[in-house]
N, C-alpha and C positions, 0 to 999 in steps of 0.2 A: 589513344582515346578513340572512341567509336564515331564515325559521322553524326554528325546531328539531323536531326528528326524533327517533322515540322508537326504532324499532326499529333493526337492524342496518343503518349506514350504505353499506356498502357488501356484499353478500351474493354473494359466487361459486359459483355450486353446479354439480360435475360437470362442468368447463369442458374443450372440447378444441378445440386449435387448432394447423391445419397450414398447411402452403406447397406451395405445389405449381407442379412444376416440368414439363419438356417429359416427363420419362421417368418421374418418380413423385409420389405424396404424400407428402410427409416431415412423421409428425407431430411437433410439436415439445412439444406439451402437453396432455396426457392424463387426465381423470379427476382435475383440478383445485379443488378447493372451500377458500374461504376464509370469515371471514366477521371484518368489522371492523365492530364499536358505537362510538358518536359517543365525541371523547376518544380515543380509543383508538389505541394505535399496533405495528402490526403489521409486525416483520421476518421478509425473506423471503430464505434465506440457500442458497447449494449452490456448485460449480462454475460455470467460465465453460461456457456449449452446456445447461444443463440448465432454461432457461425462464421465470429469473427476469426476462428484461424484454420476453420476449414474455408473457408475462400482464399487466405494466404496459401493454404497448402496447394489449392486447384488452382494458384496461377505458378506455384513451382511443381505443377505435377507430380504431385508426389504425397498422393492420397491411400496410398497403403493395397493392398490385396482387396479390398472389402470396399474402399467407396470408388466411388463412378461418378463422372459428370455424365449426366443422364439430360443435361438441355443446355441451349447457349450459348456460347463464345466467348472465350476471351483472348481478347488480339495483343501484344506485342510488337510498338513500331510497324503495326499494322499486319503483323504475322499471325496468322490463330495458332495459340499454342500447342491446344487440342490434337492438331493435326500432325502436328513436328516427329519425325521418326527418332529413337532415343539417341542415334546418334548426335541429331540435329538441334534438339535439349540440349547433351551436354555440351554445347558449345555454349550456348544461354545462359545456365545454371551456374551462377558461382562468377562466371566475367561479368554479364550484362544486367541478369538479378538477381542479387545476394540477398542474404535473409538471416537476420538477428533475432534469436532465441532469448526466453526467458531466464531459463539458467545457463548461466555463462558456463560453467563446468562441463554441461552435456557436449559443447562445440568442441570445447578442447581435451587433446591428447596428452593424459598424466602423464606419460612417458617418454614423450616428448618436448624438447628446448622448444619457448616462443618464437624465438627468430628461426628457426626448420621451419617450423608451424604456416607459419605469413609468410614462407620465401615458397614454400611447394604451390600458391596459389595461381601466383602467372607464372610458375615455371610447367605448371600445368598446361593451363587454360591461354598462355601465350608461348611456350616455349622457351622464354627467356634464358638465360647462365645463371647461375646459384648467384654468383659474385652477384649480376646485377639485382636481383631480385631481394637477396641480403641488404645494399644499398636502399632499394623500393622500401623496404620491410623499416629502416632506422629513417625512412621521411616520414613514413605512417605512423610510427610509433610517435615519434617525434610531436607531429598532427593533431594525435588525439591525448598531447598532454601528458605524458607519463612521464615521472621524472628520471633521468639517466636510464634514457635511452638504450646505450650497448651493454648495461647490466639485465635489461628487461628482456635483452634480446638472449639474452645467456642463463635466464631462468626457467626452471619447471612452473606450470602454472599454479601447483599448491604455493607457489612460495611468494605468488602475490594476493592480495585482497581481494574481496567481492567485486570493488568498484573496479579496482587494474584489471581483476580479467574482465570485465564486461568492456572494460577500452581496446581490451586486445581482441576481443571478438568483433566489434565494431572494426578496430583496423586490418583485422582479416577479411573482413566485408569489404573494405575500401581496396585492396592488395591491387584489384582490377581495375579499378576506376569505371562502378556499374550504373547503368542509366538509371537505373530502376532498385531503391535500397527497401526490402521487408522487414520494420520493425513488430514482431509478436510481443507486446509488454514487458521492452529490454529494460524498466526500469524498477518493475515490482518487488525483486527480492534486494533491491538496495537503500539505503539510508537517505534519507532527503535531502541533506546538504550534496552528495554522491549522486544523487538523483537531481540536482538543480546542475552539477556541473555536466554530465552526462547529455543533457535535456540542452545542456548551450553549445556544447561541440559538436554534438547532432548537427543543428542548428546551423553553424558555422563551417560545417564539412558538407552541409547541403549546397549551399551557398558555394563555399570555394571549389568542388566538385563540379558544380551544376548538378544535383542527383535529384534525380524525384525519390519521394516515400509515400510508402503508405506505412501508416501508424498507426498499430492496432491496439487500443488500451482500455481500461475502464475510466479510469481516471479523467473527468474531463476539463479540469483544470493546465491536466499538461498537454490538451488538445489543443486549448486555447492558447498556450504559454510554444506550438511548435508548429501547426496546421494552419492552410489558409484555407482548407476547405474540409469538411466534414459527412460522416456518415451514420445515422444511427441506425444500431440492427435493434430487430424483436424478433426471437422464435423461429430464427431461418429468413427473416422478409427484411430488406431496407425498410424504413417506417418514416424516414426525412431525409434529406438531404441539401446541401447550400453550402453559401461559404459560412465560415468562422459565426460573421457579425450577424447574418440572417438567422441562423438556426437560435445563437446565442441568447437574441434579443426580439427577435419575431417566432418563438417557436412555432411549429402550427400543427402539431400530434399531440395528443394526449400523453402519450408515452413517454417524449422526450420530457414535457412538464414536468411527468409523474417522478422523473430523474430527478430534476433538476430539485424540488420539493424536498426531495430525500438527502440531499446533502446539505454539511454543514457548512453554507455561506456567511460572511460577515453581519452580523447582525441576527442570527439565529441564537436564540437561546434556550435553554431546556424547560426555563417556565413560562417565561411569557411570549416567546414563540418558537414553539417545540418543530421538529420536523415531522414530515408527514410521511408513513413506509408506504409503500403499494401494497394495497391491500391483494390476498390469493395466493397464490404461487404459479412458479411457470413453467407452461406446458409442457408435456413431455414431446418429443418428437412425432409420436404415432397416436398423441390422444389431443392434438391441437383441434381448437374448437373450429365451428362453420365461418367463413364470414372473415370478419378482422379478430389476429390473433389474440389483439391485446383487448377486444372485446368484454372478456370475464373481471378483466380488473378495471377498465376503465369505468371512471365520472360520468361520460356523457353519451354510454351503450344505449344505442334504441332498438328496442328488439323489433324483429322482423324487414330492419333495414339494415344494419349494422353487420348482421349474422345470417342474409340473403344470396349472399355471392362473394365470391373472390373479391379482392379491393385491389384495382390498377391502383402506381403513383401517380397522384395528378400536379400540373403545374401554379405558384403560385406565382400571382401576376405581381410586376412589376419588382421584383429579387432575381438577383443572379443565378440563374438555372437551379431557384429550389423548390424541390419538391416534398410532397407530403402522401402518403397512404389510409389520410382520412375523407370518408364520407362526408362529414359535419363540421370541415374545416372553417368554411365561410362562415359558419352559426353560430358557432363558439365565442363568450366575448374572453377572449387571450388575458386581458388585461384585467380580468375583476379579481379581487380581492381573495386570496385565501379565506374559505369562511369555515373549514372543516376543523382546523388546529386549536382544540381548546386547551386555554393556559392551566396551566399546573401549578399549585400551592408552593415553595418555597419550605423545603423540610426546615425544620428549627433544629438548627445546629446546636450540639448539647455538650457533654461535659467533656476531657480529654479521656481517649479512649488507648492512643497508643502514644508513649513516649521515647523516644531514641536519645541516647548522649552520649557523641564522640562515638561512636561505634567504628570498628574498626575491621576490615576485613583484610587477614594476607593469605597469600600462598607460598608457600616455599617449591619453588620447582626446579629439578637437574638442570645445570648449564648446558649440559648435553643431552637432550630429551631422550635419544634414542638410546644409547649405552646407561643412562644413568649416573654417567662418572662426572666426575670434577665440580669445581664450584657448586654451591647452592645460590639461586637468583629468588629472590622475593616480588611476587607482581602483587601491588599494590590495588586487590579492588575495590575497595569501598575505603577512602580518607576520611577521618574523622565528619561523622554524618549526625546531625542532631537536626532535629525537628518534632511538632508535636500534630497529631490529625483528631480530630474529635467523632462524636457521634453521629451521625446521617450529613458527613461533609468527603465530598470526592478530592480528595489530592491526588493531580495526574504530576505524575516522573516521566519527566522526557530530557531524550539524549539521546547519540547515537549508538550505532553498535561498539560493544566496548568500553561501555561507559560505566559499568556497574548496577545497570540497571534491575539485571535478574538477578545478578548475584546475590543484593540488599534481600532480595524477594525471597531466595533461597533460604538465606538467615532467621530473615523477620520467620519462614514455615517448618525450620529446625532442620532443613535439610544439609546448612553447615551449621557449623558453631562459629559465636563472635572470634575475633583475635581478641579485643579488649571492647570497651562501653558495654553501656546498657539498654536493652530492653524491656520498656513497661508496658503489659497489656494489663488495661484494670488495676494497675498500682501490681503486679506479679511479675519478677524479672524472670526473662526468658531466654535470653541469649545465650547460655551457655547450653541448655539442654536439647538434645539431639529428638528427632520426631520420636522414637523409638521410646523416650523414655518421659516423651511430655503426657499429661494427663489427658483423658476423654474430650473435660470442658477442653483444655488448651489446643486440642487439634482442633475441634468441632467449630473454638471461636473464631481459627485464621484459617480460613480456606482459598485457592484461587481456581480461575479460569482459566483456562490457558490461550496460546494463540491459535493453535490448531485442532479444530476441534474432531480433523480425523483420528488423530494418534491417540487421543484421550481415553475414549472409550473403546472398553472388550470387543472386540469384532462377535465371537461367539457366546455373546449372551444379550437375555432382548434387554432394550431400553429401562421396562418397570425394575427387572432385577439388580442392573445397576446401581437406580437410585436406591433400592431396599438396602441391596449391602452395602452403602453410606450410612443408613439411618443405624442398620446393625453394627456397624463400627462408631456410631457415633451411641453406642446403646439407647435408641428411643423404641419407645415400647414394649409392651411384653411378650408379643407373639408378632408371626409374621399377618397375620389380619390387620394387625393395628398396623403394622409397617405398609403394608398392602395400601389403607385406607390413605395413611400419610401420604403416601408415594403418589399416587392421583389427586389428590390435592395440592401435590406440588407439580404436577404437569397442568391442572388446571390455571396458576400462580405464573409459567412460562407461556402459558399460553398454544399449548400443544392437545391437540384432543386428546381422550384419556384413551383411546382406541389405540394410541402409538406404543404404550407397555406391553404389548406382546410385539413390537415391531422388536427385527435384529437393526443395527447401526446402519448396516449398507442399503436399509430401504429408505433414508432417511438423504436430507438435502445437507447443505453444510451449514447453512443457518439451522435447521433443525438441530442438530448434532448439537452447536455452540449452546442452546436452549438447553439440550440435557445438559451438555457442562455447568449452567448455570444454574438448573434444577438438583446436580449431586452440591456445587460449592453452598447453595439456602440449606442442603437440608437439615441441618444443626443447627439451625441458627445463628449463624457464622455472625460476629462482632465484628470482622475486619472481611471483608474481601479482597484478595489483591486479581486484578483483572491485568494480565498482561497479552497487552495486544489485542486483545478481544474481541476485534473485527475485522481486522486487514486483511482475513483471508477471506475472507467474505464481500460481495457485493454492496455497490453503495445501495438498492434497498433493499436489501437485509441488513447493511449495517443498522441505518435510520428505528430499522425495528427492535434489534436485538439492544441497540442504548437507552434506546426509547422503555424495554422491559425491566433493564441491567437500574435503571433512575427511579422505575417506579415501584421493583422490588425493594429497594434502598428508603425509597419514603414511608411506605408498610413499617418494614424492618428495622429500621431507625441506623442500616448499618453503617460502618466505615469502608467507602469506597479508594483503593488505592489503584489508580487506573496507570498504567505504564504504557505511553504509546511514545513514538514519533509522530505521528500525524497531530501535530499544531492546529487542525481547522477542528477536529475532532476535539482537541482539550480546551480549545476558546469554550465550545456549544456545552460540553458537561460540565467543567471542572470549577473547582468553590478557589481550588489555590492551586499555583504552579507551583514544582521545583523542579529546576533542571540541573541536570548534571553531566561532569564533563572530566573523564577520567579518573573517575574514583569521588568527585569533589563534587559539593555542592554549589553550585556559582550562582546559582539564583535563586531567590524561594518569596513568592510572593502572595496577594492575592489575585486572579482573573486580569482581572482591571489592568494592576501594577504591573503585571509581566507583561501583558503584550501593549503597553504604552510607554512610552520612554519617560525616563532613561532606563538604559537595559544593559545587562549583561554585553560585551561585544559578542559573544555566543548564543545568546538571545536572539541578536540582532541580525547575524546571518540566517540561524533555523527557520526565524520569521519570513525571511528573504527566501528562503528558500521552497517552500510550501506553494503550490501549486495552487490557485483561487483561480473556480471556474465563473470568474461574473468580468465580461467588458469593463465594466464600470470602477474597477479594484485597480488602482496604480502601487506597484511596488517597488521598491528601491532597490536597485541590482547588483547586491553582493554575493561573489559565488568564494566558497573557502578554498584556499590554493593548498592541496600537498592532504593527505590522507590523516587518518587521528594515530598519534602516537602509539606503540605497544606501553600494555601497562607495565612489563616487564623491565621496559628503559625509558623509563617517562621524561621530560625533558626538564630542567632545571628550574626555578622560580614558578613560577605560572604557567600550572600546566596547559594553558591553552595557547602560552604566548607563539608560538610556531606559526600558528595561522592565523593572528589578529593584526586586523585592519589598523588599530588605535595604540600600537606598540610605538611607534614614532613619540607620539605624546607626553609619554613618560619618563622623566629625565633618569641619569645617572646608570642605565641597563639596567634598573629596578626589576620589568618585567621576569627579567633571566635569571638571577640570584634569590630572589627571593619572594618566598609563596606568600600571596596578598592576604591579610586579616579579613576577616567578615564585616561591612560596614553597613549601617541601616538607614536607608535613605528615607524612609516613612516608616510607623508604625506597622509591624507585619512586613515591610521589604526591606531586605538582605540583597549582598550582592558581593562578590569577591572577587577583588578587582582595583588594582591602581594607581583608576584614572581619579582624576582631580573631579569637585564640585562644579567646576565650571566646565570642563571638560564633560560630562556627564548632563548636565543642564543644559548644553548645546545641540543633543542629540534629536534628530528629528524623526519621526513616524515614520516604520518603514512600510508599513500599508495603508493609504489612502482611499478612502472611496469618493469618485467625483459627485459633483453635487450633479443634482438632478435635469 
């Protein structure tokens, strides 16, 4: 272990760093200052483009061919980086501050066994014997929770999960025992139960380590849930700073508010208190305004003062060393009343639009994937699924990955065929008929979004064309004038100027992009929309904006929303009814209210738990799920969720394990499969409280 360190372990003062290109200098990060004391763990929270990992990158040196820190310092144990000759880096790099990536796959070697992997780290970087670093390598594994150990250590890393390699990338981070831990949003591309345990062993390897972090994320829910101190970026500039409780609950920037507005906290709802996006878009690097950056979107811009000079951070008195990068911080009253959010009508739910019964989805796939020989294995993805969704009513599906969630989606849009059940759009069964052979109306009326709204659209054709040749597959009109005319009426409708149909995809932002997605799924007049995932790639305000269009194209249109997320804060604030699902099965299907109130699902009751809620004021009940989701390929016996449920105890006679639970209706419209007894069920307490005021 490294001597310990008294003063501030990692000290960023004044920091600016740019790229530079044939034609200009684009700075990216400007007038930067951080400072983390040992312990300590500091998030660093803004939009996607606003710097948060090009500063990660300038404290591990290793800003590419192209950027430069071109001002300021950052110290190391009191060392300036800056200055270190590469020899003297790699001593640093990898022992003392390690650094956790987004996709766990980029870190690790497909071709090489985990335990090599985590054994070359201090055999490296301390010189250690294989043997003992082998031994180092099964404490760490061991550490970050992975079950059987000397099997993980003897596996390629395809052959574990999203969640196992991101533990194993974490315990190749730890291999050192580094003062100083860089998490870049190690937890974005994972499931939120996976993401709640991840988020604790952090937490608990901080702590048993001693490590400082900095933790860089959008999310500010799991800032709250892992940080004791906090950073918000805008457009290359710090804009606040403090701990946890100061920034949370005294914010004192525009900007931070403007965050905090746009997401969906408890108690936010779509009609009667809708969220609010930041109005604008943001800055490009080289066209940032005069003045303060966030100037053009904010509330309370005074011109000639606002947009006169550069803005130092200044100190707020009486908080724990926080600071703010507003002029009008003292004038502002923090505390008045949202008065910009007007309530929204309540569409009138209408007749049933789609109906499912027992529907059934299998595959038949080789025992031996690669040769093709032997046995056939059946993966069960969608179990017997019935429900019914009506006209202008959002049903969000959520579940983790593996759950059947896209699969259903694939079916319901003809891209498979059922195994067995039915599907009714409009009283029309549909299930058996492949897209290829479904009618005009029958594609036009089930359309979806996707999650990613880079992949979706043609690179080499502009925007307006796109949506034309929708309208032209969905034959509307009789020439391209009329499809021409349609097609800017439905940019007008997303909300996009009509200027953007000669735009190509790549001039376009990724909320832009998601906007056409949602401009080709209207253009038929789609009866069903299925939305999967429809914002997670996306920033939380662009989310706020693009639900906010996705709700009130839907009340126009009178359509059927099928929204498919994991994000639980997100389906409280849209959704009319929940169903969740969990290996093929339906476990829970209710309305808003019934789902996220007990009694609940015991998988309910974790998801909830595990959801990240950015408000001080929100107490949660601390269930984290032990052991990873089943394959569907070998699902486990009786209830398929009984593996990881807390309330299997309960159940007398090993019920849980032989035999799969009936559907029981605990109120009119709530379902639950599952069982636990009436009283058993009655006893269950709210897993999220908000303290009284």
């Amino acid at each position: 272990m490294t001597e310990t360190y008294d003063g501030p372990l990692l000290e960023i003062d004044r920091l600016s760093i740019s790229f530079f290109t044939r034609l200009r200098e684009i700075p990216a990060v400007m007038d930067f200052s951080a400072k983390i004391m040992p312990g300590e763990a500091l998030g660093l929270v803004g939009e996607s483009g606003c710097g948060k990992s090009t500063v990660a990158l300038g404290v591990m040196q290793d800003l590419g061919v192209n950027g430069r820190i071109v001002g300021g310092s950052i110290k190391f144990k009191g060392r300036d980086l800056c200055t270190m000759t590469p020899e003297e880096l790699r001593k640093v790099r990898g022992k003392e501050i390690a650094m956790i990536y987004q996709e766990p796959m980029a870190s690790l070697n497909p071709a090489m066994k985990i335990g090599r992997q985590l054994a070359e780290v201090p055999m490296i970087h301390e010189g250690i014997s294989e043997a003992e670093a082998m031994q180092r390598a099964l404490e760490v594994v061991t550490d970050v929770k992975l079950p059987d150990p000397a099997r993980i250590l003897g596996s390629y890393p395809h052959q574990l999960s999203g969640g196992q390699q991101q533990r194993i990338v974490i315990a190749m981070a730890l291999m050192s025992k580094p003062s100083l831990l860089i998490l870049d949003e190690p937890t974005t591309a994972l499931d939120v139960t996976v993401e709640a345990a991840v988020v604790e062993l952090v937490k608990d390897l901080g702590k048993k380590y001693g490590t400082s972090m900095l933790f860089i994320s959008h999310n500010l829910g799991l800032i709250l849930d892992t940080c004791d101190r906090i950073c918000v970026m805008y457009s290359g500039e710090a804009v606040e700073r403090g701990s946890i409780e100061d920034v949370f609950d005294k914010m004192r920037h525009p900007y931070t508010q403007a965050l905090f507005r746009s997401i969906p906290l408890p108690g936010a709802n779509k009609n009667d208190r809708p969220l609010i996006s930041i109005p604008g878009n943001f800055p490009l690097p080289h066209e940032r305004p005069k003045g303060c950056n966030f100037g053009p979107r904010c509330d309370y811009f005074e011109a000639g003062r606002c947009d006169a000079q550069d803005i130092p951070m200044s100190l707020i008195d009486g908080d724990d060393r926080h600071q703010t990068r507003c002029l009008r911080q003292d004038e502002i009253d923090w505390k008045a009343p949202i008065a910009k959010a007007i309530t929204k009508t309540k569409g009138e739910i209408g007749p049933v639009v789609l109906k499912i019964d027992n529907l059934k989805k299998y595959y038949e796939v080789a025992a031996n994937a690669l040769f093709g020989g032997g046995d056939k294995k059946v993966v069960k993805a969608n179990e017997t699924l019935s429900f019914e969704a009506r006209e202008s009513e959002t049903l969000a599906i959520v579940g983790e990955s593996g759950c059947g969630k896209s699969t259903f989606a694939k079916v319901l849009m003809g891209l498979e065929t059922a195994t067995s059940g039915t599907i009714l759009v409009d009283n029309r069964e549909i299930q058996s008929t492949a897209i290829q052979d479904r009618t005009t109306k029958d594609v036009a009326d089930i359309q979806m979004v996707f999650q990613n709204p880079f992949d979706t659209l043609n690179p080499s054709m502009t925007v307006g064309r796109q949506i034309m040749r929708a309208l032209e597959i969905f034959k509307y009109g009789k020439n391209d004038a009329e499809r021409r005319d349609k097609m800017l009426r439905l940019l007008d409708v997303v909300k996009l100027p009509r200027a953007f149909a000669d735009r190509m995809p790549r001039q376009l932002s990724g909320g832009q992009k998601q906007r056409v997605g949602i401009a080709r799924a209207f253009a038929g007049g789609a009866r069903i929309v299925v939305a999967d995932e429809p914002v997670s790639a996306l920033d939380v305000s662009v989310q706020a904006a693009v639900t906010d269009l996705l709700m009130e194209i839907q009340r126009e249109q009178k359509t059927t929303l099928l929204f498919i997320s994991h994000d639980l804060s997100i389906v409280r604030y849209l959704s009319d009814r929940v169903m969740v699902m969990y290996l093929g099965h339906v476990v829970e299907l209710g309305s808003t209210d019934q789902v996220f109130q007990p009694p609940y699902h015991p998988y309910t009751e974790a998801l909830l738990s595990a959801v990240p809620i950015a408000d001080t004021s929100v107490q949660k009940k601390h269930i984290v799920l032990e052991g990873d989701i089943p394959s569907a390929m070998n699902p486990p016996s009786g209830c398929p969720f009984q593996t990881r449920c807390r309330w299997k105890s309960k159940v007398p006679n090993n019920l849980c394990e032989t035999t799969v639970p009936e559907q029981v209706t605990l109120a009119p419209g709530h379902q639950i499969k599952c069982h636990l007894s009436d009283a058993d069920l009655d006893s269950m307490e709210p897993v999220i409280t908000i303290a009284a005021e």
